[in-house]
N, C-alpha and C positions, 0 to 999 in steps of 0.2 A: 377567548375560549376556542374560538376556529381556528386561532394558529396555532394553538396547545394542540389539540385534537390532530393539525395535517403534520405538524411536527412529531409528535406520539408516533403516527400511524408511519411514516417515513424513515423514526429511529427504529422501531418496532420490526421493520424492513433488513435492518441493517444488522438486528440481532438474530434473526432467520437466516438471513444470508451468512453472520461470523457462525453459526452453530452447524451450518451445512459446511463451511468449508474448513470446519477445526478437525477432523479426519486429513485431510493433503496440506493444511498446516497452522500447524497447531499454537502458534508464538500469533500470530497474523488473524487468527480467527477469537482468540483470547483479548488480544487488545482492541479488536474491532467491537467486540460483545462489550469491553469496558467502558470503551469508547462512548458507544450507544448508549447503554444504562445510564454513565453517567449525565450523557446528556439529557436522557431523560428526565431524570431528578433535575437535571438544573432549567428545564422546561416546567416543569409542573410546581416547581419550589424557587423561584427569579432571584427572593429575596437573599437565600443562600450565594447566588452568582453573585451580586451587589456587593454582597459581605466579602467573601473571597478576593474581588475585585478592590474593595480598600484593603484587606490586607497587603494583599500584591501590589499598589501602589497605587490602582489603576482607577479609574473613575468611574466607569461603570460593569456592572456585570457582565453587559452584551460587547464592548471594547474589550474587556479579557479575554473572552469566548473565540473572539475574530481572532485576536492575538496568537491563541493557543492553535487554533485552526491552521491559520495560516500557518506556524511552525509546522504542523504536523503535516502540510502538502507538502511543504518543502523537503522533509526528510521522507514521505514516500516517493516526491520525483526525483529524490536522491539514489534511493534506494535502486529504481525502477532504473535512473541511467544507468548504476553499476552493473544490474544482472544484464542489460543490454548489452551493452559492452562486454561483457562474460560472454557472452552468449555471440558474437560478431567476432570476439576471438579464439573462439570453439569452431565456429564456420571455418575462417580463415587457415585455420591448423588442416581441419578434413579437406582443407578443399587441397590445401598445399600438399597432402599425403596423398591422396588420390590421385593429382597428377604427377608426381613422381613416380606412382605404383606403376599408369599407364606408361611412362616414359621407357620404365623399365623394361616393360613388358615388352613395348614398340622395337626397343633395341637385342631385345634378346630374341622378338621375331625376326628379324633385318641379319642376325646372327645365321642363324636359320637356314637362309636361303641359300 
């Protein structure tokens, strides 16, 4: 009952946090709220995870759970290396314009003189 309760109150957390951030994005805040709820239910209802877990081949409810988990880091550290990368080749682009602008500029003062 007190890990229902610190689990509850931790997904509970998570659906605060997707609802606050479904305004700056809304795909990410949607599936985080899914996320959560559904774990909720599979907190407060085990034997439904058990069930789902023989369906899917798996042996127990709490082994599917990990299962699913762990895919789901993988494809957020997925996610998170690409916009890094996005985001390192966005750098690299300004930083290579900006010093060609100064180059330009350097030589068109040197002109100048």
């Amino acid at each position: 009952m007190i890990t229902q309760a610190v689990l509850s109150l931790l997904l509970s957390g998570i659906v605060v946090y997707a609802w606050a951030e479904r305004r700056r994005s809304p795909l990410v805040g949607l599936l985080s709220m899914l996320a959560a709820l559904a774990g909720m239910y599979l907190v407060w209802i085990p034997a439904h995870a058990t069930a789902l877990a023989e369906m899917a081949g798996v042996g127990r409810g709490v082994d599917l759970i990990l299962y699913i988990w762990v895919v789901i880091s993988l494809l957020l550290f997925l996610n998170l290396h690409l916009k890094l990368r996005a985001q390192m080749d966005l750098i690299t682009t300004l930083a290579r314009t900006i010093t060609i602008a100064n180059a330009s500029r350097a030589a068109d003062a040197n002109k100048v003189r």
